[in-house]
N, C-alpha and C positions, 0 to 999 in steps of 0.2 A: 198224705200220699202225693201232693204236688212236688213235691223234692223228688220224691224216689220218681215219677211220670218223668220229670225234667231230667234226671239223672241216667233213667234206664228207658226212656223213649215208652214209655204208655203202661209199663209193669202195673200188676195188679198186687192189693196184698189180702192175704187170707192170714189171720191171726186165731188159733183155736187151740182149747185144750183144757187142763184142769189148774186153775190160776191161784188154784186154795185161797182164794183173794174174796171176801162177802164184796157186797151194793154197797158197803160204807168204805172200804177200806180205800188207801190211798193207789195202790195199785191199779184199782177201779176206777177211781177218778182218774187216774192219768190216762188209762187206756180208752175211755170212754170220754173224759171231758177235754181231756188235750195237756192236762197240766195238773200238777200238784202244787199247793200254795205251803207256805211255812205260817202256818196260825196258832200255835202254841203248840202243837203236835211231837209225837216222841220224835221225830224226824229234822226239827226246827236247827238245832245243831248241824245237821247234816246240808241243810239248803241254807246258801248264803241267799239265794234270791231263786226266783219262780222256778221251778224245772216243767220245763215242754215236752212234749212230745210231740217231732215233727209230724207223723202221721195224722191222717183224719178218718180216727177207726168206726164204724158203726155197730151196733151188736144186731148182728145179721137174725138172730132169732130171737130177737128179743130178751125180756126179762122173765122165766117163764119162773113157778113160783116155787122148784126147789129143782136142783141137779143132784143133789145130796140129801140121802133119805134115810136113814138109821134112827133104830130105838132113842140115841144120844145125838144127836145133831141133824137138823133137816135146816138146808139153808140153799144159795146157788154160789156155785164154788169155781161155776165149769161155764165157758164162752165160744161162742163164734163170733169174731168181728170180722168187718171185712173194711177194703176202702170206699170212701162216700160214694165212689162212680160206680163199682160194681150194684148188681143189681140182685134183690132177693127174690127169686124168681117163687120158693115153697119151703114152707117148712115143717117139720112132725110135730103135732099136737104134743102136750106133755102127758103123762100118765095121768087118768084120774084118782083124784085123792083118796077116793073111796077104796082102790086097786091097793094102791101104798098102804093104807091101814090096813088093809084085809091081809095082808101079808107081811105084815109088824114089820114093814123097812125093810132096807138092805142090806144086804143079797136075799136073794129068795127064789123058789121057784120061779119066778114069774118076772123077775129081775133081777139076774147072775149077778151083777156089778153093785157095788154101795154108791155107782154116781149111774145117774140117769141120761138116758143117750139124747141128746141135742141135735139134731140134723135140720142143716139150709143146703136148699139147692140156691148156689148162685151162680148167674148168668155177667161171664166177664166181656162178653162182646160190647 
């Protein structure tokens, strides 16, 4: 985010949504680590050398242990990041798991959506 601060005089970035992207995937790692490497990956063709990412994303709520909860796939799929400077002032506990099973996944009464709601309060002052 120092490019974009330098660029837009102190802008803040909020990055969230449903990134269909797991903790392994490379899209993960660029958003959260800064960069994707070409290490023998289906991608290697694609990357002559390192690809960046200028921003410096955080994930505002963490890693909580599934956004996606279904009979057939429970994994986190879904982010809030924000830039390093902003600040994570709260965030919503995740569902307990016991809640998920008792309601065989998503949707459900009890969870309308197949992704689980993610919410940070951040404080960009």
């Amino acid at each position: 985010s120092s490019g974009i601060n330098a660029e837009y005089g102190g802008a803040r970035v909020v990055l969230c949504g449903d990134m269909n992207s797991r903790k392994t995937s490379l899209v993960h790692s660029y958003l959260t680590r800064g960069f994707v490497d070409s290490d023998g990956s289906e991608l290697e063709d694609f990357f002559a050398t390192e690809v960046r990412n200028p921003l410096s994303l955080n994930l505002a709520r963490g890693e909580p242990n599934f956004t996606n909860y279904t009979a057939t796939f429970k994994d986190v799929i879904d982010y809030v990041l924000c830039d390093s400077e902003s600040k994570v002032v709260a965030v919503t506990p995740s569902p307990e798991l016991s809640d998920l099973e008792q309601s065989e996944g998503c949707p459900s009464e009890i969870f309308p959506s197949d992704h689980l709601p993610i919410i940070a309060d951040i404080d960009f002052t």
